[in-house]
Every structure is written in structure tokens, then in C-alpha cells.
GUSE-788589 format. One record per residue (C-alpha): residue in one letter; x, y, z. Coordinates in steps of 0.05 Angstrom, whole numbers, padded with zeros to 5 digits, always signed. Example, Ala and Ser with C-alpha at 12.3 -4.5 7.8 and 13.67 -1.06 7.14 Angstrom:
BEGIN
A+00246-00090+00156
S+00273-00021+00143
# end
This chain:
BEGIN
X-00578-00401+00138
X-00585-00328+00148
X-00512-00318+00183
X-00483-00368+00130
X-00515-00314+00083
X-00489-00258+00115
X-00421-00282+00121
X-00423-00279+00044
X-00449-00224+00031
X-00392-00194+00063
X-00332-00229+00032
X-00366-00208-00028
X-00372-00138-00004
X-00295-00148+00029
X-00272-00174-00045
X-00304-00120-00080
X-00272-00063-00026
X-00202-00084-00042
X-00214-00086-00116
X-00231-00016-00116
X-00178+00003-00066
X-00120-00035-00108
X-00133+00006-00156
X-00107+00071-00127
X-00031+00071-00120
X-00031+00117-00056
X-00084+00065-00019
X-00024+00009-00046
X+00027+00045-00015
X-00005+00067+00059
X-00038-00001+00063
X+00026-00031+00047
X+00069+00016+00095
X+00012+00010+00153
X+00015-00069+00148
X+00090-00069+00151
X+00085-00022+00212
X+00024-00066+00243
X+00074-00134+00229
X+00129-00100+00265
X+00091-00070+00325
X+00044-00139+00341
X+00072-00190+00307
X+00152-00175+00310
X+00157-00147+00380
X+00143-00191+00426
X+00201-00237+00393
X+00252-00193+00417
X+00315-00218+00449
X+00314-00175+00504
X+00270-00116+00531
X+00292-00061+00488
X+00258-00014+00531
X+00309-00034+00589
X+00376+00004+00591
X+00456-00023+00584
X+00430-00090+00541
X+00477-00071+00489
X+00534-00029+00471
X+00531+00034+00470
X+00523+00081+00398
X+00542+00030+00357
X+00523+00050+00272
X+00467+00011+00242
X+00494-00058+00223
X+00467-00124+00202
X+00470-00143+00283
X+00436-00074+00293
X+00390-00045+00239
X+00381+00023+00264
X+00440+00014+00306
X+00438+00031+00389
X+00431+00085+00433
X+00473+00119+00476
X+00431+00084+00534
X+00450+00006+00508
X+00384+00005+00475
X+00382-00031+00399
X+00334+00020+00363
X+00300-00027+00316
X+00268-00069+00373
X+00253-00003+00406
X+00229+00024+00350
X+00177-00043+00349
X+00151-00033+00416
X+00142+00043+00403
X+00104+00032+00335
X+00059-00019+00379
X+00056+00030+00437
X+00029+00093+00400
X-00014+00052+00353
X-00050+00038+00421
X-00052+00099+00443
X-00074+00126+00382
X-00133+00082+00377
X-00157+00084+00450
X-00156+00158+00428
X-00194+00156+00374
X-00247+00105+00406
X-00266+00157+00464
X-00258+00212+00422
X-00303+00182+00362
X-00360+00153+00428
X-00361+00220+00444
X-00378+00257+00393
X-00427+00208+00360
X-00470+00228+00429
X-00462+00296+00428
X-00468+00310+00358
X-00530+00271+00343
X-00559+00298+00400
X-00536+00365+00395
X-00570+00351+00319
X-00633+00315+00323
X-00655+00365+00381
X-00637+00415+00337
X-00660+00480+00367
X-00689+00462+00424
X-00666+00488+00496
X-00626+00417+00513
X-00599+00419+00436
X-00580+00487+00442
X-00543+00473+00506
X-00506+00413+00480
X-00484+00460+00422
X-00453+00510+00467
X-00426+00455+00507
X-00389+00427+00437
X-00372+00505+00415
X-00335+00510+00478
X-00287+00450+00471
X-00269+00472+00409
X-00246+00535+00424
X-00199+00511+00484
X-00125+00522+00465
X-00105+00442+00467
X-00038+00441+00475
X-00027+00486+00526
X-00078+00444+00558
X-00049+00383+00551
X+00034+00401+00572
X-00010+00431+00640
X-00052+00354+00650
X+00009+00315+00624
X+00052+00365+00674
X+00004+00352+00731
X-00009+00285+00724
X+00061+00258+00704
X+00065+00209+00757
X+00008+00178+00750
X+00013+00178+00661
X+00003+00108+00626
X-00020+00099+00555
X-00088+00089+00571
X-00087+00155+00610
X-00063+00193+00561
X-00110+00169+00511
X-00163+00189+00560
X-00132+00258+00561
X-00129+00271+00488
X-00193+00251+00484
X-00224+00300+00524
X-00199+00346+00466
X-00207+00302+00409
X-00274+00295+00409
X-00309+00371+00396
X-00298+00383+00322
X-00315+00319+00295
X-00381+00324+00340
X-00390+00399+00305
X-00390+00367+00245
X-00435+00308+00257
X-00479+00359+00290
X-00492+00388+00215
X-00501+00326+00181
X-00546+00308+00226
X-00586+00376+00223
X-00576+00359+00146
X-00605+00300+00139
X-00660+00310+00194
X-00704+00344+00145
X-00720+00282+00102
X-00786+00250+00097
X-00749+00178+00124
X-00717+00213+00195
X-00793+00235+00207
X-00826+00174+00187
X-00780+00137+00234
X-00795+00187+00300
X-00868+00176+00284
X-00858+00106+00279
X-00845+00113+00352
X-00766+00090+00352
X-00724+00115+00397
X-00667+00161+00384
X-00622+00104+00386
X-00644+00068+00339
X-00664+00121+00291
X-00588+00143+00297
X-00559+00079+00279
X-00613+00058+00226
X-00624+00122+00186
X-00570+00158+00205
X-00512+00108+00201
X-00510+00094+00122
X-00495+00174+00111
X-00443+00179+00168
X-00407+00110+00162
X-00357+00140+00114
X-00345+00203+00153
X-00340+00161+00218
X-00282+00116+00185
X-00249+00191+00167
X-00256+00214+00230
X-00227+00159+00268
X-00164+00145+00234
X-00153+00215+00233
X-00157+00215+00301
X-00109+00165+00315
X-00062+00201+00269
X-00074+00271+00305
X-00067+00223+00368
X+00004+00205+00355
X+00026+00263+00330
X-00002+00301+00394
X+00036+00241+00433
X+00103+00253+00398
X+00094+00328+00415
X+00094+00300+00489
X+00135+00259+00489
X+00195+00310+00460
X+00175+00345+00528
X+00184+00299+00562
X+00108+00295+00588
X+00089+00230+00554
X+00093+00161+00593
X+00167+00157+00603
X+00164+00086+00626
X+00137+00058+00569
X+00167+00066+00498
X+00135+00104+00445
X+00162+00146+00386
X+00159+00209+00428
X+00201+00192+00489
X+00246+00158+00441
X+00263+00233+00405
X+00261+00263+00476
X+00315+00224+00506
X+00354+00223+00432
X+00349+00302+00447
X+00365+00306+00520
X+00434+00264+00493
X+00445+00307+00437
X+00446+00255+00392
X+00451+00300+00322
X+00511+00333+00361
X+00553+00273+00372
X+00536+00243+00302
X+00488+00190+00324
X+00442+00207+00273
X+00401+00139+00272
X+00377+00153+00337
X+00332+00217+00319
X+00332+00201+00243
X+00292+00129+00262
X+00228+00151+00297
X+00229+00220+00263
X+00224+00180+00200
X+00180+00132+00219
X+00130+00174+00245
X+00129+00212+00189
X+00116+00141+00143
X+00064+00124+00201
X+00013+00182+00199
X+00019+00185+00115
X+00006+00112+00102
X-00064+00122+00161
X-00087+00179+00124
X-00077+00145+00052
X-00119+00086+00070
X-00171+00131+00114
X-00185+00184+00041
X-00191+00125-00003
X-00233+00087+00047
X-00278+00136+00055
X-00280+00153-00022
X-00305+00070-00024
X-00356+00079+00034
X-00395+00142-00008
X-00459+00109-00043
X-00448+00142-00098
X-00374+00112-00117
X-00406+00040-00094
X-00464+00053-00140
X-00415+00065-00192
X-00371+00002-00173
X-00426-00043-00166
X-00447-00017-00248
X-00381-00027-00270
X-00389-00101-00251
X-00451-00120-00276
X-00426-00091-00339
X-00359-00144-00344
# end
């Protein structure tokens, strides 16, 4: 009985979400943009005629045409099926990104927090200070230099992690230190619970919404540090993702010889991509703040 009730509490909670979100046009249009993008990636993809990753499949340059949406590549590629398996591929990426990146700094900043100023909390702080003021990208051309060989998605994810993960842990660090000085956080210590627990029970409610921000804005500044590879030529070249597709659209001067579609696709898309994630994550998070679900819930009981 109580998981029948708790699956409906949350449709009712998922049904009352939406409501609130429909009502924003920009939340319409990213959610609407990010599903297309999602159908294309997982759902479309891995109906593909032929591996559009592989080389000499089709002709060569051809102009977008009803055969060829986004037309082909000067390698025999069609770009729309590439264009699916990169949209898939950095989505990935961008999410195993974000996951690390988001574990990360959930540890360090509650810790770095709740110890407060204590010798091990003052240490963790440095530790956090000093990550955020490493130069990333120069950084990450030197890993994705060195380790080139050896680069996969899940690699790479691991790599931007190590850099994605110090300012949001800064900033959890002073909500934490925020919130720390309520009566509840020091009825809960002397309770006797153990950090754990008083992280995810007390703590959670105030960082849920900030946690949502943080992690699709990772997985945006994932990709976008992923197409900055990739036009390098230091992302995963084996796989397809929207940066190696601009890098080898580059390295055939594709603007040059007037096959436009071949940059103009994932430049554009790209572009679409990271706009429609950070729609949904503001409005999300403007949802997850107790104060607009206060108001929401009023508005109800009042129709």
C-alpha cells in the first residue's frame, strides 16, 4: 500500500511539474527541441541503413536532398545519419560528464561545508580553490594530446570531469555553510546521524534545485568543451560526435568548396542542443524552489 501510494503521489507531483512548465514558452520550445534531439540520437539511430560513421557508403558532396537531408560529405558519409550518432554520442558524453563531475562535488562541497573551519574543512577548501583556478583548456588539448590513443567517450568524460567538478563544489560549499547554522542541521548531528544522512535528509530539499542546474549545465559545458576538441582534432576520432564532425569538415575545407551543409549541420545543431538543455534546466529549477511550488500548489486549491 505504501509504494502504491507513493507511485501516486508522484504522478501527481509529475502532472503538476509539467503544468507549470507548459506554461513558459522557452521550457515549450527546449523541451520540444531536446526531445526531438533525444528521438533522433536513441530512438532514430540505430535504424540507419548503413554505418554512417564508416567512409565511401555514399557519394561523395552531394546537396541536401529528399534521399539526403543534410546531404553527404566529401568522405561518402550521409550527414543526417551522422549527425544522429553524433547527437547520441555527445549526449553521452555529456552526461557521464556531468555524473562524475556532479559525485564529486556533492563530496567535497558538503564536506568542505559541514566541517566548516576546521583543519580537514579547511584543507578540502584549498583543495577545491585550487581546481578552480587551473587554466582548463590548456589542460585538457595537453591530456587529450597525451592520451589520444587511448581517448573513448567514457575517457573523455572522465577527463572533463576532473575539471568540471570545482566550482559547482565552491558553491555547494556556501550553501552548505549557509544552511548549517539552522536549529534543524544541529538537531540532526545531535541526534547522532551521520554525515550522510544528514546531507541527504536536511540538506537535499535546499540543494535539489541547484543540483538539477548544475548538472545539465554541466552536460552543456561538457559538449561544448567536447566540440572545442574535437575541432582539434583531440576528441575520440573513431567515434562520431559533433566535434570531429566540424574537424574533418575543416581539415576538407568544406566552406571553401561550397559544401556548406557539412559545417552549417553540427554548427547548427549544437548551437539548438545546448539552448534547448539550458531552457529546460532554468525553468526546472525555477519549479524545484519551495517557494514557486508553495505558490503552485495555492493556485490549485484555489480552482
Amino acid at each position: 500500500m505504501r509504494l502504491i501510494s507513493s507511485i501516486h503521489s508522484f504522478q501527481i507531483e509529475v502532472k503538476r511539474a509539467f503544468k507549470f512548465l507548459l506554461t513558459s514558452r522557452y521550457f515549450t520550445f527546449g523541451f520540444t527541441v531536446l526531445v526531438i534531439f533525444l528521438a533522433l540520437g536513441f530512438i532514430l539511430s540505430p535504424f540507419a541503413p548503413y554505418d554512417p560513421r564508416r567512409w565511401g557508403l555514399v557519394l561523395k558532396d552531394l546537396s541536401p536532398s529528399l534521399k539526403h537531408p543534410l546531404g553527404t560529405t566529401t568522405l561518402g558519409q550521409d550527414v543526417f545519419w551522422l549527425m544522429t550518432y553524433s547527437i547520441k554520442n555527445s549526449i553521452i558524453l555529456g552526461t557521464v560528464t556531468a555524473t562524475f563531475s556532479i559525485a564529486i562535488a556533492m563530496v567535497m562541497g558538503f564536506l568542505a561545508g559541514h566541517l566548516g573551519r576546521k583543519t580537514s574543512g579547511d584543507l578540502i577548501n584549498m583543495v577545491i580553490d585550487s581546481f578552480c583556478i587551473i587554466p582548463g583548456l590548456p589542460v585538457l588539448l595537453i591530456l587529450s594530446f597525451a592520451l589520444r590513443k587511448y581517448l573513448s567517450l567514457v575517457l573523455i568524460g572522465l577527463i572533463l570531469s576532473i575539471f568540471g567538478w570545482a566550482w559547482p563544489a565552491k558553491q555547494l560549499r556556501s550553501i552548505v555553510l549557509e544552511i548549517k547554522e539552522r536549529t534543524f542541521i544541529s538537531t540532526a548531528v545531535s541526534s547522532g546521524l551521520g554525515m550522510a544522512k544528514v546531507f541527504l535528509r536536511e540538506y537535499m530539499p535546499f540543494v535539489l534545485p541547484w543540483l538539477m542546474m548544475q548538472f545539465l549545465g554541466l552536460i552543456n559545458w561538457s559538449i561544448g568543451m567536447e566540440t572545442t576538441l574535437g575541432v582539434f582534432g583531440l576528441s575520440t576520432m573513431e567515434e562520431a560526435t559533433i566535434g570531429t564532425t566540424i574537424y574533418w569538415a575543416m581539415n576538407y575545407q568544406a566552406l571553401f568548396r561550397d559544401i556548406w551543409w557539412w559545417l552549417a549541420s553540427p554548427v547548427i545543431i549544437v548551437v539548438l542542443l545546448i539552448i534547448s538543455i539550458y531552457l529546460v534546466s532554468i525553468n526546472i529549477s525555477e519549479y524545484l524552489n519551495p517557494r514557486v511550488r508553495l505558490s503552485q500548489m495555492r493556485k490549485e486549491r484555489e480552482t
